[in-house]
DODRENPA-5922 format. One record per residue: residue number from 1; residue in one letter; y, z, x of N, C-alpha, C in turn. Coordinates in steps of 0.001 Angstrom, whole numbers, plus 500000, padded with zeros to 6 digits. Atoms other than C-alpha are relative to their C-alpha. Layout:
<rolums>
k / r / nY / nZ / nX / caY / caZ / caX / cY / cZ / cX
NUM / A / Y / Z / X / Y / Z / X / Y / Z / X
...
</rolums>
This chain:
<rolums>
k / r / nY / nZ / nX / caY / caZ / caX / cY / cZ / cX
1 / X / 498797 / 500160 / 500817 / 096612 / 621536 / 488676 / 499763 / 500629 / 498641
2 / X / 499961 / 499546 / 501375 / 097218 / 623704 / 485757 / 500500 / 498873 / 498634
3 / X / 499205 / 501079 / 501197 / 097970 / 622143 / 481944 / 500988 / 500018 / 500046
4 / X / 498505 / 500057 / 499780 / 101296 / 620844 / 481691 / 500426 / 501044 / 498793
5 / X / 499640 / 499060 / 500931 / 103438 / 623344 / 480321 / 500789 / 499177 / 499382
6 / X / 499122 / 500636 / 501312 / 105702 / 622685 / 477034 / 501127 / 501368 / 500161
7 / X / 498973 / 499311 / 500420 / 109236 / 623905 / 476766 / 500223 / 500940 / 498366
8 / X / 500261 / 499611 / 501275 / 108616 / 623931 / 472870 / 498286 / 500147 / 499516
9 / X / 501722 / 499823 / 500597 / 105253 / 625348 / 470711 / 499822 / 498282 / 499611
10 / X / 500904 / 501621 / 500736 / 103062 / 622236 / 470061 / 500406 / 500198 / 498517
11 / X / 500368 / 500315 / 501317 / 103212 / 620779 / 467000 / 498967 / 500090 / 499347
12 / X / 500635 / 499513 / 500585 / 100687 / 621541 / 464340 / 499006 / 498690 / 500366
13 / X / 500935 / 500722 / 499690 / 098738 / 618446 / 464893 / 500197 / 500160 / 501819
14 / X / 499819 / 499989 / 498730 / 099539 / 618441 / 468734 / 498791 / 501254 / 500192
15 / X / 500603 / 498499 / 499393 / 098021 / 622311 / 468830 / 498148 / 499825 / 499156
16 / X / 501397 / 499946 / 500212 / 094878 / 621049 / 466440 / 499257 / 499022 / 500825
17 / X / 500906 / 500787 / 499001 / 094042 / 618019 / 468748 / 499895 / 501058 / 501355
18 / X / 500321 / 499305 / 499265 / 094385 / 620742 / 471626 / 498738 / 501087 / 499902
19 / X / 501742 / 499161 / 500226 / 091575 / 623071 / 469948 / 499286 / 499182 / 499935
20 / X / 501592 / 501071 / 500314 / 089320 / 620213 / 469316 / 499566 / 499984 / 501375
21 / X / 499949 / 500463 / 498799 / 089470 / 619026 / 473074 / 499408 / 501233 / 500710
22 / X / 500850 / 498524 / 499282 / 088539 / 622691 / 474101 / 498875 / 500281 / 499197
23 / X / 501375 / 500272 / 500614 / 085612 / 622979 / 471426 / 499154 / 499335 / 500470
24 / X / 500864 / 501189 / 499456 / 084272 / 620097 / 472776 / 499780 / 500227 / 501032
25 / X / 500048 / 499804 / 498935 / 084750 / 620455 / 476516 / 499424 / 501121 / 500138
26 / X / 501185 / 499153 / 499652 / 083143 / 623804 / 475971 / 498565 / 499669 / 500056
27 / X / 501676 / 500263 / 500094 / 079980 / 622547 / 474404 / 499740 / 498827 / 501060
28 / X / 500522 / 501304 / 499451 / 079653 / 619515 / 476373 / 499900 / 500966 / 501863
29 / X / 500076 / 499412 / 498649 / 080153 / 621696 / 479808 / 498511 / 500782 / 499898
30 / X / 501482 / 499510 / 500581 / 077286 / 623883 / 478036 / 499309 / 499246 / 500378
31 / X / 501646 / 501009 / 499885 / 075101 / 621047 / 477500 / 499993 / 498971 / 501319
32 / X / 499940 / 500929 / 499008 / 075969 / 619082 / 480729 / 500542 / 500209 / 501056
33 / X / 499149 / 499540 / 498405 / 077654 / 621058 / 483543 / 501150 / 499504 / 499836
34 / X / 498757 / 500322 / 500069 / 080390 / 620740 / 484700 / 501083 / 498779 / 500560
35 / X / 499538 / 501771 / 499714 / 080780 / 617075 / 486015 / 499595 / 499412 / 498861
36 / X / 500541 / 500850 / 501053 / 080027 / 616280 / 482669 / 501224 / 498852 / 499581
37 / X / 498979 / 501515 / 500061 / 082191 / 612687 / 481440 / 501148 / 500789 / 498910
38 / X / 498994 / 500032 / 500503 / 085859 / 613473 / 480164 / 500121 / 499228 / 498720
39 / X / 500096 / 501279 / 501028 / 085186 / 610352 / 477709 / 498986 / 500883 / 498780
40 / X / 501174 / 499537 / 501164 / 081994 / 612117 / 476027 / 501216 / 501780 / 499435
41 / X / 499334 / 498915 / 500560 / 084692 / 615476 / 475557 / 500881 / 499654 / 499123
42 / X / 499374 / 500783 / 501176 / 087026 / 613146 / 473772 / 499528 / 499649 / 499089
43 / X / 500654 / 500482 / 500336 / 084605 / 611484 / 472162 / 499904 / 500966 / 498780
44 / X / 500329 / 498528 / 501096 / 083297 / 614758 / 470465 / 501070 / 500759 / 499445
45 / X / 499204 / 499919 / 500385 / 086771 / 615893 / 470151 / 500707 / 499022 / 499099
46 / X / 499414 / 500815 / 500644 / 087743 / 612995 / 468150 / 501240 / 499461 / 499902
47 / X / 498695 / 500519 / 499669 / 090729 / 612152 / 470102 / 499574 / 498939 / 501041
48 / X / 499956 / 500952 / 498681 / 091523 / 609252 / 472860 / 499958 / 501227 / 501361
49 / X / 500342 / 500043 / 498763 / 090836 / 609560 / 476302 / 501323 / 500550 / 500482
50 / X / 498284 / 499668 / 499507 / 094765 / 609676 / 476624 / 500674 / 500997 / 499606
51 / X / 499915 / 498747 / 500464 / 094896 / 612323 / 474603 / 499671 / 501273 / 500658
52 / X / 500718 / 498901 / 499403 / 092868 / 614643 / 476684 / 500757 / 499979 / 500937
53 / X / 499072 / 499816 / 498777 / 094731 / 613470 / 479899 / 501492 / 500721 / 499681
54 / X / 498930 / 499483 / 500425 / 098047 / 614217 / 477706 / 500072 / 501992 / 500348
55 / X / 499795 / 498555 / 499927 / 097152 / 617649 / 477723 / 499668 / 500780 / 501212
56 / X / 500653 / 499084 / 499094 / 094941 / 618545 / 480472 / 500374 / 498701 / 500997
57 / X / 499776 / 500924 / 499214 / 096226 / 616179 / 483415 / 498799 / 499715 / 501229
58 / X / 501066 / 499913 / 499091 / 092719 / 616755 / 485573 / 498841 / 501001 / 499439
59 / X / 501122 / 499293 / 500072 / 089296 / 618070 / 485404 / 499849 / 501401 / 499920
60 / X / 499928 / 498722 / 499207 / 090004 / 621523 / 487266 / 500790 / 500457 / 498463
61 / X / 499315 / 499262 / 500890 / 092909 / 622064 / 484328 / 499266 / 499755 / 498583
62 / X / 500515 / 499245 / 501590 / 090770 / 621714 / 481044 / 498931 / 501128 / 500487
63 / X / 501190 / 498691 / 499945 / 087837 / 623962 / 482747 / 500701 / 501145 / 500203
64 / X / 499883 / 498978 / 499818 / 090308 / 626414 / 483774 / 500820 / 500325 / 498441
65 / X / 499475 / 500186 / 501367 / 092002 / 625439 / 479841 / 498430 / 501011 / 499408
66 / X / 500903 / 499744 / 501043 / 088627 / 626096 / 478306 / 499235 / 501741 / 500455
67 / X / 500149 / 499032 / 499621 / 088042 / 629634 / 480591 / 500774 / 500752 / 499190
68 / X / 498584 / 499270 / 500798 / 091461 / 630965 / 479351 / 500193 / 499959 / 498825
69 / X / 500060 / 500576 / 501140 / 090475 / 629815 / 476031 / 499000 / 500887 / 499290
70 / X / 501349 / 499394 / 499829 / 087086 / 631497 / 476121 / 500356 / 501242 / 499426
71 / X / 499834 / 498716 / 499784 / 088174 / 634537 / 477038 / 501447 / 500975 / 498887
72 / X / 499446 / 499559 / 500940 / 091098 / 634932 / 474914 / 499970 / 500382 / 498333
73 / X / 500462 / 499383 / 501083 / 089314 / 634479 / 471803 / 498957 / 501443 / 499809
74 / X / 500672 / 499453 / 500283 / 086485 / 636782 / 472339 / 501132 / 501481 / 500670
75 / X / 499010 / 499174 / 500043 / 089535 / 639023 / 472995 / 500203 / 501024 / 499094
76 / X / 500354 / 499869 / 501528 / 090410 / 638909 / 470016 / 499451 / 500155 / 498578
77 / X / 501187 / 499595 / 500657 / 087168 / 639147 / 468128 / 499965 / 501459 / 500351
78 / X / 500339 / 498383 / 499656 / 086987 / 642571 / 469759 / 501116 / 500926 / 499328
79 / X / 498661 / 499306 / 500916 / 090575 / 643530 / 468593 / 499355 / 499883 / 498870
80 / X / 500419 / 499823 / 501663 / 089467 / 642697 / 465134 / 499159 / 500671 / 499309
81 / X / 501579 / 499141 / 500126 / 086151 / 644352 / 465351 / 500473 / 501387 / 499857
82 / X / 499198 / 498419 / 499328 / 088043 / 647363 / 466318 / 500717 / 500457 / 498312
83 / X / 499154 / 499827 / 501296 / 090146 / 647328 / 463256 / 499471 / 499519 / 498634
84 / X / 501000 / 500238 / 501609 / 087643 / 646271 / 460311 / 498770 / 500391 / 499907
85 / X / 500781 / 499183 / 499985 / 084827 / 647856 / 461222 / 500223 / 501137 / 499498
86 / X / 499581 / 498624 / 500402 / 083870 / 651465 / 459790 / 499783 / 501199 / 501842
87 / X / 500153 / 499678 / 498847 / 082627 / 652498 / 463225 / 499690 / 499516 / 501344
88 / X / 499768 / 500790 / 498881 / 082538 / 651682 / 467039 / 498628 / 499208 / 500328
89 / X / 500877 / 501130 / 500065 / 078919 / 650578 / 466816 / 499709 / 498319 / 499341
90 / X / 499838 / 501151 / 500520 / 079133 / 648274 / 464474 / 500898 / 498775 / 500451
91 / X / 499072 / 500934 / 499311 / 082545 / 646681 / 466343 / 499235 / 499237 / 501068
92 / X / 500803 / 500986 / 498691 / 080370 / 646248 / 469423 / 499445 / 498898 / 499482
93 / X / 501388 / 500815 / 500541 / 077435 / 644709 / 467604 / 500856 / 498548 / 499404
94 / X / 499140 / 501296 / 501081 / 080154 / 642204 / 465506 / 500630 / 499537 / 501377
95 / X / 499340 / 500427 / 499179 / 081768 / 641635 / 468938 / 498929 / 498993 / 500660
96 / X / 500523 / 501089 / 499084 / 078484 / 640179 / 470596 / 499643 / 499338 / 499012
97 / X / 500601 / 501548 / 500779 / 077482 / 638168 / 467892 / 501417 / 498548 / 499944
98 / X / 498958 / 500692 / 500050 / 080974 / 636879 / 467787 / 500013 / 498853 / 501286
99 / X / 500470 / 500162 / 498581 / 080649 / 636396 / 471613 / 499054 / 498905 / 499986
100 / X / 500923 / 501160 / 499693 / 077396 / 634047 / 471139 / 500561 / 498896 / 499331
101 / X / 499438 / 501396 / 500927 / 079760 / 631756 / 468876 / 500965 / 499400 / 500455
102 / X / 498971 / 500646 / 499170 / 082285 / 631142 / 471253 / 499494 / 499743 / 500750
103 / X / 500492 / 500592 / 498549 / 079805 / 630848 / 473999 / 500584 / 500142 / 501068
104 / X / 499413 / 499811 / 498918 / 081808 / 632533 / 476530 / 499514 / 500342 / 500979
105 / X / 500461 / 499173 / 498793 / 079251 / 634086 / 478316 / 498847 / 498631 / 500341
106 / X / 500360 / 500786 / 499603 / 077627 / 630437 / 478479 / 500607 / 499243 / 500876
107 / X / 499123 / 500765 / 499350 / 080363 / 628297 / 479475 / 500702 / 500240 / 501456
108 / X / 499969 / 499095 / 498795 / 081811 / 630753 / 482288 / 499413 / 499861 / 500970
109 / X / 500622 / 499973 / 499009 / 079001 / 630802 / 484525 / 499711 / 498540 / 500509
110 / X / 500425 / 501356 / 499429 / 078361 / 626814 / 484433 / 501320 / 499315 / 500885
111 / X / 498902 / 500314 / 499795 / 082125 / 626521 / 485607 / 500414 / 500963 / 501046
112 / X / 500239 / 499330 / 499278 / 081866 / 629140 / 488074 / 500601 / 499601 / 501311
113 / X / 500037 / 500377 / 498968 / 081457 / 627324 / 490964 / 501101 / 498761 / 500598
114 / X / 498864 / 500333 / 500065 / 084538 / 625163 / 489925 / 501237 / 500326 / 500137
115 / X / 498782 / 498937 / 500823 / 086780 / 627776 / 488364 / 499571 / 500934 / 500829
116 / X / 499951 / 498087 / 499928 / 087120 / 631331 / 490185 / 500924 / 500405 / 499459
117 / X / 499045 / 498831 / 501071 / 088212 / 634049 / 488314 / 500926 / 500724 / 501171
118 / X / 498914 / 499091 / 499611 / 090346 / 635042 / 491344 / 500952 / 499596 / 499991
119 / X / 498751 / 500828 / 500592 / 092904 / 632564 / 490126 / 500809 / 501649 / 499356
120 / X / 498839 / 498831 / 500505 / 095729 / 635472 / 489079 / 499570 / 500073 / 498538
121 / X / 499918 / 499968 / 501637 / 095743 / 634547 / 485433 / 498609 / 500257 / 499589
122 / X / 501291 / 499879 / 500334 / 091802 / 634012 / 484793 / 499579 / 501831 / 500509
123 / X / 500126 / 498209 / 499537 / 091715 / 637680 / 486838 / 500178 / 500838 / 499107
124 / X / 499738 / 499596 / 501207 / 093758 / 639062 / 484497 / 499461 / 499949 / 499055
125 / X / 500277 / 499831 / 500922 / 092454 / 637575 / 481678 / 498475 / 500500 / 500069
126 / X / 501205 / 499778 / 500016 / 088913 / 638483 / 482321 / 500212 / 501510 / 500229
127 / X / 499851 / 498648 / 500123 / 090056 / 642066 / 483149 / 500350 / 500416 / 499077
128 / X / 500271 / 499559 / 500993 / 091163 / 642808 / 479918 / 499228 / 499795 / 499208
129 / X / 501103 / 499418 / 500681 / 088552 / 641924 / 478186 / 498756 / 500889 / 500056
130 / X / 500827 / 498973 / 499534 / 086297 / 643764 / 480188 / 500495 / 501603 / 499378
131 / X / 499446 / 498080 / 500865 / 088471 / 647007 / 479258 / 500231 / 500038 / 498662
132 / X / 500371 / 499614 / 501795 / 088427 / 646207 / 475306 / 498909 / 500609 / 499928
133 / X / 501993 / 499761 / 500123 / 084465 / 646150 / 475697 / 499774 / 501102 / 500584
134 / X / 500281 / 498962 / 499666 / 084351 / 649133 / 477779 / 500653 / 501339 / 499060
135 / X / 499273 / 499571 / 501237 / 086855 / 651019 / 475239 / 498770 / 499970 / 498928
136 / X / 501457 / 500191 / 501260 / 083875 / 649864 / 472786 / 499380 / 500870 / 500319
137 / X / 501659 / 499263 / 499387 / 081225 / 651002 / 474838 / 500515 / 501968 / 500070
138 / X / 499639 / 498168 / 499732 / 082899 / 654666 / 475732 / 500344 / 500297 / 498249
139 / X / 499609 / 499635 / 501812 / 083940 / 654863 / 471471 / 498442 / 500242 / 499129
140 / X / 501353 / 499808 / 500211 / 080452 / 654285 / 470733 / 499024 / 500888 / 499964
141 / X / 500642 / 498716 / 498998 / 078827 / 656903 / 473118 / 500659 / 501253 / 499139
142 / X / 499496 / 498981 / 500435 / 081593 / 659195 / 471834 / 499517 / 500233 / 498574
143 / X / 500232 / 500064 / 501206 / 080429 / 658483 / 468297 / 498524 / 500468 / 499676
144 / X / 501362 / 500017 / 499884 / 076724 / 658994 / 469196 / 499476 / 499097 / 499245
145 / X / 500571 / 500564 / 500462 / 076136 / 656059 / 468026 / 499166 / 498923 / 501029
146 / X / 499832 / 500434 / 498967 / 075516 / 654401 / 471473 / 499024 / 501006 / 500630
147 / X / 500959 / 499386 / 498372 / 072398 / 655181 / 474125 / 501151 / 500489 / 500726
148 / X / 499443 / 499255 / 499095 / 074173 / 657619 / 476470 / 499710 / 499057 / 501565
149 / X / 500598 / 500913 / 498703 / 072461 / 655198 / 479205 / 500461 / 498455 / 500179
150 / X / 499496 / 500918 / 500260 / 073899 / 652088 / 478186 / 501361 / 499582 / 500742
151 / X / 498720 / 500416 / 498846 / 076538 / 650320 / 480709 / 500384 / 498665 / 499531
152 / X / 499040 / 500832 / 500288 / 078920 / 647676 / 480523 / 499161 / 498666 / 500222
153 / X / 500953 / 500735 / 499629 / 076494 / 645619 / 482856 / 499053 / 499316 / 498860
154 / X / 501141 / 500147 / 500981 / 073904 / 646097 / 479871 / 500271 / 499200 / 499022
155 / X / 499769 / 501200 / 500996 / 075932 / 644462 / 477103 / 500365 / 498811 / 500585
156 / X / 499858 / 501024 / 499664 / 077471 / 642067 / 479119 / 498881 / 498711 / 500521
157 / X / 501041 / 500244 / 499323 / 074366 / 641059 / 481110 / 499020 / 499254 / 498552
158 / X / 500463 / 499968 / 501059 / 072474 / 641141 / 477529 / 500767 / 498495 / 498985
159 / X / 499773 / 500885 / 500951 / 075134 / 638574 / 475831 / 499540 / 498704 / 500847
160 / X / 500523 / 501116 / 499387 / 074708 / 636070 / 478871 / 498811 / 499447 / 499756
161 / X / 501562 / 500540 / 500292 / 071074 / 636099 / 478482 / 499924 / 499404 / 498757
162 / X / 500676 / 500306 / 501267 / 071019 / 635429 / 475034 / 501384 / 498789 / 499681
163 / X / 498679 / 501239 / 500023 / 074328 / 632678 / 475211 / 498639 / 498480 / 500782
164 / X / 500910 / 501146 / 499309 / 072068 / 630112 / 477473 / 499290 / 499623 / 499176
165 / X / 501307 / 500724 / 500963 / 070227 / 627230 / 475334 / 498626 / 500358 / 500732
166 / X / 501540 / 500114 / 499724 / 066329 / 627504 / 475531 / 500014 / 498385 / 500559
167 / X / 500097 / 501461 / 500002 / 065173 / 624861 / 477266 / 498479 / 499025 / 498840
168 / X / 500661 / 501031 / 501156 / 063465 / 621853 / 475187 / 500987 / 499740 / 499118
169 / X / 499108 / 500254 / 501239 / 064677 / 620329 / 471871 / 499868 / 500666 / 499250
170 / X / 500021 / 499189 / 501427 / 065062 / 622885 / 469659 / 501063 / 499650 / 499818
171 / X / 497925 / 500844 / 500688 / 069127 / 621444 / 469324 / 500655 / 500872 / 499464
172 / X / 499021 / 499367 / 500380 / 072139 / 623401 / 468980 / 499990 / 501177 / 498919
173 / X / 500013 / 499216 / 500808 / 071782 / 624861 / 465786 / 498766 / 501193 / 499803
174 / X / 500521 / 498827 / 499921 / 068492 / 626492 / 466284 / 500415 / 500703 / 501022
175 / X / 499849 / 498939 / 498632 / 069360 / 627667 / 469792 / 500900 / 501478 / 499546
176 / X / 499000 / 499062 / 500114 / 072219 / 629522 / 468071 / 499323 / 501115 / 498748
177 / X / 500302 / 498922 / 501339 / 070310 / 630973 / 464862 / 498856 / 501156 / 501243
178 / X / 501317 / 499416 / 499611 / 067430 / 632214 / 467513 / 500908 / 500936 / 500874
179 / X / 499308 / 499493 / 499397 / 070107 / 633762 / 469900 / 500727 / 500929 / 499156
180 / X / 499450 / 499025 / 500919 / 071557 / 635877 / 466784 / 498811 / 500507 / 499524
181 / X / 501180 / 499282 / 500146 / 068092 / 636823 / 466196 / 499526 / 501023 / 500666
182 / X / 500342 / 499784 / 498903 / 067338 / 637625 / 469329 / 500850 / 501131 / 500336
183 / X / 499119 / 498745 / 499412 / 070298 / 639726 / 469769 / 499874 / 501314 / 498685
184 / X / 500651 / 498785 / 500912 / 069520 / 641894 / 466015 / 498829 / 500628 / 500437
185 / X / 501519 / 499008 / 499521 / 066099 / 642738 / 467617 / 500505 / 501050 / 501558
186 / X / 499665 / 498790 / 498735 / 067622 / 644238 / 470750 / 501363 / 500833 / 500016
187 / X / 499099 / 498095 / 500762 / 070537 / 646377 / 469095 / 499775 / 500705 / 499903
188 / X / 500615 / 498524 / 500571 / 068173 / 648499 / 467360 / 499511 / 500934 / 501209
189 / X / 499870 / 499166 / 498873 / 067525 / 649206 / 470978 / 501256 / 500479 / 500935
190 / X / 498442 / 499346 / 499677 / 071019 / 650133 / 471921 / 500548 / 501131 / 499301
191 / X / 500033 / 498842 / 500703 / 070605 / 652358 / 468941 / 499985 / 501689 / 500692
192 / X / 499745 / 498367 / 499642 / 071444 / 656319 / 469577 / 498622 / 500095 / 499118
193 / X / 501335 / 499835 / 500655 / 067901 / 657546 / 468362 / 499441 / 501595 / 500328
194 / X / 499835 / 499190 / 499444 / 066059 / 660484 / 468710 / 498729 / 500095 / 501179
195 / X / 500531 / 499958 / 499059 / 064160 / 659626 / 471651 / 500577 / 498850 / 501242
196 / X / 498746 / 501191 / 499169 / 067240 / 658075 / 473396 / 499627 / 500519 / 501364
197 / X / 500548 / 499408 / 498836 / 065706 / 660478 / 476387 / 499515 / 499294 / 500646
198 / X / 500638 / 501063 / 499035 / 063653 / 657648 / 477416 / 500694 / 499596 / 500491
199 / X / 498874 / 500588 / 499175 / 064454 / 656552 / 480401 / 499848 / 497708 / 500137
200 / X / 499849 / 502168 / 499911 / 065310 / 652422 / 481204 / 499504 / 499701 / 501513
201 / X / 499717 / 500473 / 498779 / 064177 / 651119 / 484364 / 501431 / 499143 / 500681
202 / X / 499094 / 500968 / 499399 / 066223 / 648768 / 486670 / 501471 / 500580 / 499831
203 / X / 498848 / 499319 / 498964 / 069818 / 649425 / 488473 / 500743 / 500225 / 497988
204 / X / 499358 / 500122 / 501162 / 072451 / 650358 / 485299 / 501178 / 499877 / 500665
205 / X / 498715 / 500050 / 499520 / 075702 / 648640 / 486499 / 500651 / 499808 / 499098
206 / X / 498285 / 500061 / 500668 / 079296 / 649261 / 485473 / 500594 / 499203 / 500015
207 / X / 498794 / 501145 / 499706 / 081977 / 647138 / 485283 / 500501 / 500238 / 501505
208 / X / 499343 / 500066 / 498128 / 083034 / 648142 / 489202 / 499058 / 499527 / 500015
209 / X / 500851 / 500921 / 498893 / 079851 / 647177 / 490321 / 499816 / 498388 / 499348
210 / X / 500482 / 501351 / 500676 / 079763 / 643909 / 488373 / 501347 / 499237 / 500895
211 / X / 498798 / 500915 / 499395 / 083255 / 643147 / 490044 / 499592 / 499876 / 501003
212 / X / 500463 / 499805 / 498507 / 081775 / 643820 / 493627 / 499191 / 498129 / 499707
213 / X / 500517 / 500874 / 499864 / 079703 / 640474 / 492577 / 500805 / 498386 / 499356
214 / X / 499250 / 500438 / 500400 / 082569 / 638507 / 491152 / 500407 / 498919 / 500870
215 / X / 499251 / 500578 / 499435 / 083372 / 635472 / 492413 / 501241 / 499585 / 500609
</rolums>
């Protein structure tokens, strides 16, 4: 069951208890899968229990809420990147850091096996962002600012890895400073250089072949 739709836009508090409830239900899916307790997403959202049902009437509709949620911001981070940046490297680079702050490429895969993206809408929305980021990636290349070897696979593949907490207690906030670390040290290798000749091992997939594995 999808969220109930509204004839009229939410109200301004209506639409900020609706972002909280998805903030939350992201991180808490993060840190706890995806049978994690409805009560602890409220909880952290700082609304009732009845509140959450108000909006999302079942389980299935906030994870496929907090997919469509996901994906639309880091959308949008890319639009923006695009348009305040001085060049297409830099957009990328501001796009995945953006990317590790929404945690889209965390949340996604733990919801996976709940949520498929061959739902129509999630399809959609996951196909355009794929073609902003590839738009990036080909602007880049064209710019020579971008490894000539570098695939869609590579950044995408690259933000997942570095979205997933470490395991142990290092807690939230380092996971996230070490994961923006982590991702400045392996830019400079995405860098256009002048021994970009080297070659990369292992397969370099595109966005087709990444769909071929698409749930």
């Amino acid at each position: 069951m999808q969220e109930v739709a509204n004839a009229r836009p939410l109200r301004a508090d209506a639409r900020q208890n609706r972002d909280r409830i998805l903030a939350a239900a992201r991180d808490v899916f993060v840190e706890q899968g995806a049978g994690a307790p409805l009560e602890e997403i409220s909880r952290r959202a700082g609304t009732g229990i009845a509140t959450l049902y108000r909006r999302f009437p079942d389980r299935l509709a906030l994870m496929r809420a907090v997919i469509l949620d996901s994906l639309a911001r880091t959308q949008e981070e890319a639009r923006l990147a695009v348009e305040e940046e001085p060049d297409a490297f830099r957009a990328l680079t501001r796009y995945m850091h953006r990317a590790l702050d929404i945690r889209v490429a965390a949340v996604i895969p733990v919801l996976f096996e709940e949520v498929s993206l061959s739902d129509s809408e999630l399809r959609a929305a996951s196909d355009a962002g794929a073609a902003r980021i590839q738009e990036l990636i080909d602007a880049a290349k064209r710019e020579g600012t971008l490894r000539p070897d570098i695939t869609f696979g590579d950044i995408g593949m690259l933000v997942v890895r570095l979205s997933r907490p470490l395991p142990g207690a290092l807690g939230r906030e380092l996971n996230d400073q070490l994961g923006h670390r982590h991702l400045d040290l392996l830019i400079n290798g995405l860098r256009a250089a002048p021994d970009d000749t080297a070659t990369i091992d292992g397969p370099a997939l595109t966005l087709e072949d990444l769909r071929e594995y698409r749930p």
